[in-house]
C-alpha positions in Angstrom: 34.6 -8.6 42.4 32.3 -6.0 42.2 30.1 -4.6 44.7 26.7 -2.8 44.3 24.3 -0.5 46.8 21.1 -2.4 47.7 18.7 0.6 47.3 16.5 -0.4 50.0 18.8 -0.7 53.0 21.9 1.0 51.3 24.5 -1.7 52.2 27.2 -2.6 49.9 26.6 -5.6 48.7 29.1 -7.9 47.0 28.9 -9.5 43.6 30.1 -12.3 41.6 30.8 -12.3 38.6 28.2 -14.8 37.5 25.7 -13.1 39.7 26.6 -9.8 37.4 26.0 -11.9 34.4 22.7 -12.7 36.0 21.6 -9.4 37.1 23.0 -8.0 33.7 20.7 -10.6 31.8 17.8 -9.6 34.2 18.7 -6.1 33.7 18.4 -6.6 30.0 16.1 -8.3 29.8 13.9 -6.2 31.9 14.7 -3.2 29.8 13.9 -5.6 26.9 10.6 -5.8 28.3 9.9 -2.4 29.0 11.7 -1.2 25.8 8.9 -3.5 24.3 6.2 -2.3 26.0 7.5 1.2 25.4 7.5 0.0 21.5 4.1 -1.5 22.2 2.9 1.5 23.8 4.4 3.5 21.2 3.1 1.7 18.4 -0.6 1.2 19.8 -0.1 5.1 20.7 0.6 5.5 16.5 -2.0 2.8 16.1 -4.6 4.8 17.7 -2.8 8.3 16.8 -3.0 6.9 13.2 -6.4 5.5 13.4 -7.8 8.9 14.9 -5.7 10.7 12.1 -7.2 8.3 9.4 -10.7 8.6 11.0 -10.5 12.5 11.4 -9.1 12.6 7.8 -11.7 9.3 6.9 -14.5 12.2 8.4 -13.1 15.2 6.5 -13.4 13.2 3.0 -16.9 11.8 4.0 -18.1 14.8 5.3 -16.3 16.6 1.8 -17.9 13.8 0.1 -21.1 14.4 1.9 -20.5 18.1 0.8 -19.7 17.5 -3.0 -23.1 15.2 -3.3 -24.9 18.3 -1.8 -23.4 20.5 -3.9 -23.6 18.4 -6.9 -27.1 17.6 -6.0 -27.8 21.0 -5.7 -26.4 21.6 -9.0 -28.2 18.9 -10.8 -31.4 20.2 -9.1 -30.6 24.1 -10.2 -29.7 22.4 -14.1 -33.0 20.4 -14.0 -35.0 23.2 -12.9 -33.1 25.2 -15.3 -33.9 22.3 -18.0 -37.6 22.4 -16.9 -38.0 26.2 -17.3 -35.9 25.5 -20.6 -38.4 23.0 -21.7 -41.2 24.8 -20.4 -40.2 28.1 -22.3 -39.5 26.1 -25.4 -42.8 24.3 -25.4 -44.4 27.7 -24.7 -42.8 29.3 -27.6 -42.9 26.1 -30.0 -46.8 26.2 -29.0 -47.0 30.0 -29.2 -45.0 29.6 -33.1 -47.5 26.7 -33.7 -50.6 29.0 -32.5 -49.1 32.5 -34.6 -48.2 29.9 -37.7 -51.6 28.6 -36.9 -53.5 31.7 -37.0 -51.1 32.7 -39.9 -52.4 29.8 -42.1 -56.0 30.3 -41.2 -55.5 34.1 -41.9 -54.0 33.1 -44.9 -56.6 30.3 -46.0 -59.3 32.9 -45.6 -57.6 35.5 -47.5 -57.2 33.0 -50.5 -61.4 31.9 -50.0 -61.8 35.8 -49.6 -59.5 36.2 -52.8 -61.4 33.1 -54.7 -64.9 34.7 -53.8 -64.4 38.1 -54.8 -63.0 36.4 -58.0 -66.0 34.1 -58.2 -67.9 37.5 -57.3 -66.1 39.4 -60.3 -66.8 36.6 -63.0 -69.8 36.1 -62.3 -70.5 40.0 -62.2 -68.7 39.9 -65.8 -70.6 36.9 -66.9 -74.1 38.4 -65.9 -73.0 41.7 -67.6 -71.9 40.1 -70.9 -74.9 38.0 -70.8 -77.3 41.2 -70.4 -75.5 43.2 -72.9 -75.5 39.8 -75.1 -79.2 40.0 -74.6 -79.3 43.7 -75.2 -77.9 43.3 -78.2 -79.5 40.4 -79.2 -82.9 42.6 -78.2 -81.5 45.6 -79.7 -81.0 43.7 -83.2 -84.4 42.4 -83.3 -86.4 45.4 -82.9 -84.2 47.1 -85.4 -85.0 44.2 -87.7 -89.0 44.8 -87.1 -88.8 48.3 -87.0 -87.4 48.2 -90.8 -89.7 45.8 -91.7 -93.3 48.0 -90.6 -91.9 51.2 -91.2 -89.8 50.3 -94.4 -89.5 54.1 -95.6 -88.2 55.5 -92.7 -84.3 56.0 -91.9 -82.1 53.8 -89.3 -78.9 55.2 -88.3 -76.7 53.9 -85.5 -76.3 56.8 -82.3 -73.0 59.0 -82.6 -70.0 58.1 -80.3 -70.9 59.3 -76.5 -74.3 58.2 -76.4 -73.5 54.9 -74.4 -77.2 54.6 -73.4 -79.3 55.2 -77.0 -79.1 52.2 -79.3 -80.5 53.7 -82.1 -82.1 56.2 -84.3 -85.5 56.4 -86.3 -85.7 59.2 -89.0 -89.6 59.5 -89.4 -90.2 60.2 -93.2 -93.5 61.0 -94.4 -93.8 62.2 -98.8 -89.8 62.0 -98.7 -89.9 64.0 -95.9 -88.1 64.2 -92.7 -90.8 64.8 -90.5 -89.1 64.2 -87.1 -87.0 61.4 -85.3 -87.4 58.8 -82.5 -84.3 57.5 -80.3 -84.4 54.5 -79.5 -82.5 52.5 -75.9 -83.1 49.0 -75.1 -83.1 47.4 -71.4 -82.9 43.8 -70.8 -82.4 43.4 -67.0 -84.5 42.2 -64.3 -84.8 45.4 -63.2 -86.0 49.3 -63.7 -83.7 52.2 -62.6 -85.2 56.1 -62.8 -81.4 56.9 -63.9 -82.0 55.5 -67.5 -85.0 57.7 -68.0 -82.7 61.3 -67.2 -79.8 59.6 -69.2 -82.1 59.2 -71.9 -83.4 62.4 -71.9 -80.0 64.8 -71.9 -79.1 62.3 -74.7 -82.4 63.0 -76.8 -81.8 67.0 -76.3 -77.8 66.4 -77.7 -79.7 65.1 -81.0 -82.7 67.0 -80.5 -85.1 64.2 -81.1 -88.7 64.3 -81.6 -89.5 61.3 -79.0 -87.6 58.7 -76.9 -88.5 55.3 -76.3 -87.0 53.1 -73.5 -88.1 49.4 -74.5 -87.1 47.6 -71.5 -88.2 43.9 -70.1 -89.1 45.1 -67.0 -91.3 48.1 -66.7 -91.8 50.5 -63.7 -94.7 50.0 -61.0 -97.9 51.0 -62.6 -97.1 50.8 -66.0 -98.6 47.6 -67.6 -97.9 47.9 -71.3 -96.8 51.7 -72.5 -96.7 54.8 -71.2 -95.3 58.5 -70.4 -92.8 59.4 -68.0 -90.8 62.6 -67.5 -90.7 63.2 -71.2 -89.5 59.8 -72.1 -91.9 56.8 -73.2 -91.6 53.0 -71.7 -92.6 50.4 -73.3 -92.1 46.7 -73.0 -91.0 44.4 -76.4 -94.8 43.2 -77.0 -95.8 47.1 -77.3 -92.9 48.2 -79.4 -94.2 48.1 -82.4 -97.6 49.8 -81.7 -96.1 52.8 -79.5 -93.7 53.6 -82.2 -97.0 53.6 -84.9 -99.1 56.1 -82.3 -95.5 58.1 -82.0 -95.0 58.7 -85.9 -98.8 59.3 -85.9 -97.8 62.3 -83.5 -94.8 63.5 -85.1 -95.9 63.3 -88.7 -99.5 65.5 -87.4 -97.8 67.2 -85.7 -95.4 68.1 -87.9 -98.2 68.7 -90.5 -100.2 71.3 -88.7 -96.8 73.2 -87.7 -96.2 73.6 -91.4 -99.8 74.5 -92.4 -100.2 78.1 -92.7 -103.5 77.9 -91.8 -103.4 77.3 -88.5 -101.9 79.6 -85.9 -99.6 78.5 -83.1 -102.5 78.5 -80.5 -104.6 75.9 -82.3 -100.9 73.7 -82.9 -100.8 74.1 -78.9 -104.0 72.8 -78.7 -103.8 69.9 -80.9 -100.3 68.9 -79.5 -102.0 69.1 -75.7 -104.5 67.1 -77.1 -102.0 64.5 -78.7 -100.3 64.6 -75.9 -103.1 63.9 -73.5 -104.1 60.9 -71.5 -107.4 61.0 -73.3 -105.8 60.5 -76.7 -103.3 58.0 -75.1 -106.0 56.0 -73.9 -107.7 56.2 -76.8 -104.5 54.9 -78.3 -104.1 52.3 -75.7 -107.6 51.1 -76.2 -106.7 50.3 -79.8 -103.7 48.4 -78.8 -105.3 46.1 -76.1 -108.1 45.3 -79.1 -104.9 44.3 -81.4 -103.7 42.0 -78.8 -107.1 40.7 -78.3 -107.5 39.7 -82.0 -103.3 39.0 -82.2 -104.3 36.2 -79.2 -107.8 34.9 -80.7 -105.8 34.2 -83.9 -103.1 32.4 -81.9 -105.4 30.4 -79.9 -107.3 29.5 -83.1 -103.3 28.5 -85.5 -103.3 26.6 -82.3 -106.6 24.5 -82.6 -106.2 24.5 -86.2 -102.9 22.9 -85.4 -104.5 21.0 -83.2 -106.9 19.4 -85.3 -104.4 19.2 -88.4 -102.5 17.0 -86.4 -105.3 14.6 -85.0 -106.4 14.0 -88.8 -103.1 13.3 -89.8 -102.5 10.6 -87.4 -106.0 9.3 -88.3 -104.9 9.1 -92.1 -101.3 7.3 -90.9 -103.9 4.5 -89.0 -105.9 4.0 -92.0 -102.9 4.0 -94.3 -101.2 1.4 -91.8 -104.5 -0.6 -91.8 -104.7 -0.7 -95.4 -101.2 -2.3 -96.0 -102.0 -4.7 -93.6 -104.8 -6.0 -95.3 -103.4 -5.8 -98.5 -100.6 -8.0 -97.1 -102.9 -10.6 -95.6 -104.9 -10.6 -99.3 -101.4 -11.2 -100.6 -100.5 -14.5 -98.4 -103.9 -15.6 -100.0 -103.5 -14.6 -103.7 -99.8 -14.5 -103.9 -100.3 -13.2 -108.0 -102.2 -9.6 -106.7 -100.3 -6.9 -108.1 -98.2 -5.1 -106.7 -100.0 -1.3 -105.4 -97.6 1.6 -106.4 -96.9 4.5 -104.0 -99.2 6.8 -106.7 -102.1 4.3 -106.0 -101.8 4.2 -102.2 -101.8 7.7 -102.3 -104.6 8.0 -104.6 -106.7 5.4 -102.3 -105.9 7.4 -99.0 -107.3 10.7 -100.8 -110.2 8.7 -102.4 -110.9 7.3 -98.6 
């Protein structure tokens, strides 16, 4: 047998072999037990150390989590901003490119309506231009033709190269003799300009002309018909004809009395002042204005007399008309009448 000490009263105490079996099991088992709840301890000590661990570390990944979304959400913030001010610069400059391409094509339409009106400008300039010098020329043309016509035995001679102004040239003749000459410039325009009458001049002293006569459409204020001005004489069309008669009236006088040996060259200063005067040109004027009086009287009266030629006329067509009708109604009556030939109706229509 085996004994044990009884820690409370320290005897010896005795033990059987069965009671050793017993204690043994209770001693087992009562380490079982506390082994367990040393392993239960142990494990709900891991539990929770495991639990805190996988919460702390749980935490760490939320809060890193938490920390990523921040960050990322600050990052897709910064890169929408960033796409904003993108947008916002790209709609700037897309609307500053469509202004500048705007402006450009506007600057550019007008340049192409500036372009087209200047054009427009230009062709109508050289229209109007080769309309007045197709006038010109036209007028030009028909005075020459008229001048040739009244004054048959004088000469007509186009003006040298560098006169661009003078149209032509009159050689005054008088008993197959030159007596002087006239130059000639014609104006068509709707206007007057004092240029032509210098022009005119310089070019009269190149050929040293008698007289110069500007015929022009449109004469300058205070001239009505013809007239005298710094050397040069204006006329208008109507007048042409007369101014160039009292001009080879004064050249072929004058002429005369410079080649007269009878008269000295104080009494040819007197009768060219005299010739030249406003007295004589009035004179002159005078006799043109009782032309045109006449020249209109027998107008008015080709004009009656037209007039009146063709009220008879129609009178005779009524009768005429009036007679075939009643010859046709006789006819229906006395369809044998014979026939009236064109000499008889005409012979009836005098007779009536």
């Amino acid at each position: 047998m085996d004994s044990i000490v009884c820690p409370n009263c320290k005897k010896t105490i005795q033990i059987t072999q069965a009671l050793r079996h017993d204690l043994e099991e209770k001693i087992k088992l009562a380490q079982s037990e506390k082994h367990k709840e040393e392993l239960a301890r142990a494990k709900a000590q891991a539990e929770a150390e495991t639990s805190k661990r996988l919460k702390e570390e749980s935490q760490k990944e939320l809060l890193k989590a938490i920390g990523e979304k921040e960050k990322l959400k600050k990052q897709l913030l910064t890169e929408e901003k960033e796409r904003k001010e993108f947008e916002k610069k790209a709609q700037e400059q897309a609307v500053k490119e469509a202004s500048e391409k705007s402006r450009l094509d506007k600057l550019e339409i007008e340049k192409k309506l500036k372009d087209t009106q200047e054009a427009l400008e230009v062709a109508q300039r050289k229209a109007k231009q080769g309309s007045q010098q197709l006038q010109g020329e036209v007028l030009e043309i028909d005075l020459e033709e008229k001048l040739k016509i009244f004054f048959p035995n004088d000469e007509f001679l186009p003006v040298p190269k560098g006169f661009e102004g003078a149209d032509l040239i009159q050689k005054v003749m008088y008993k197959e003799r030159v007596m002087g000459s006239i130059l000639w410039e014609t104006k068509r325009t709707n206007g007057w300009d004092k240029k032509w009458l210098v022009k005119l001049k310089n070019d009269s002293a190149k050929i040293s002309a008698s007289e110069a006569i500007i015929v022009s459409q449109t004469l300058p204020d205070g001239i009505t018909s013809f007239d005298r001005k710094d050397g040069i004489w204006i006329t208008n069309y109507q007048h042409a004809i007369n101014t160039c008669r009292y001009l080879r009236f004064l050249i072929t006088r004058i002429a005369s009395v410079k080649s007269s040996v009878n008269q000295t060259d104080e009494e040819w200063g007197k009768i060219r002042d005299y010739m030249m005067s406003d007295t004589f040109k009035h004179r002159m004027q005078s006799h043109f204005d009782s032309i045109k009086v006449l020249k209109d009287e027998l107008d008015t009266e080709k004009r009656s007399t037209l007039l009146r030629w063709k009220k008879r006329e129609g009178q005779i067509e009524k009768l005429d008309s009036n007679t075939i009708n009643f010859y046709g109604e006789l006819k229906d009556i006395v369809p044998n009448l014979p026939e009236i030939k064109e000499s008889d109706s005409a012979q009836f229509k005098l007779e009536d």
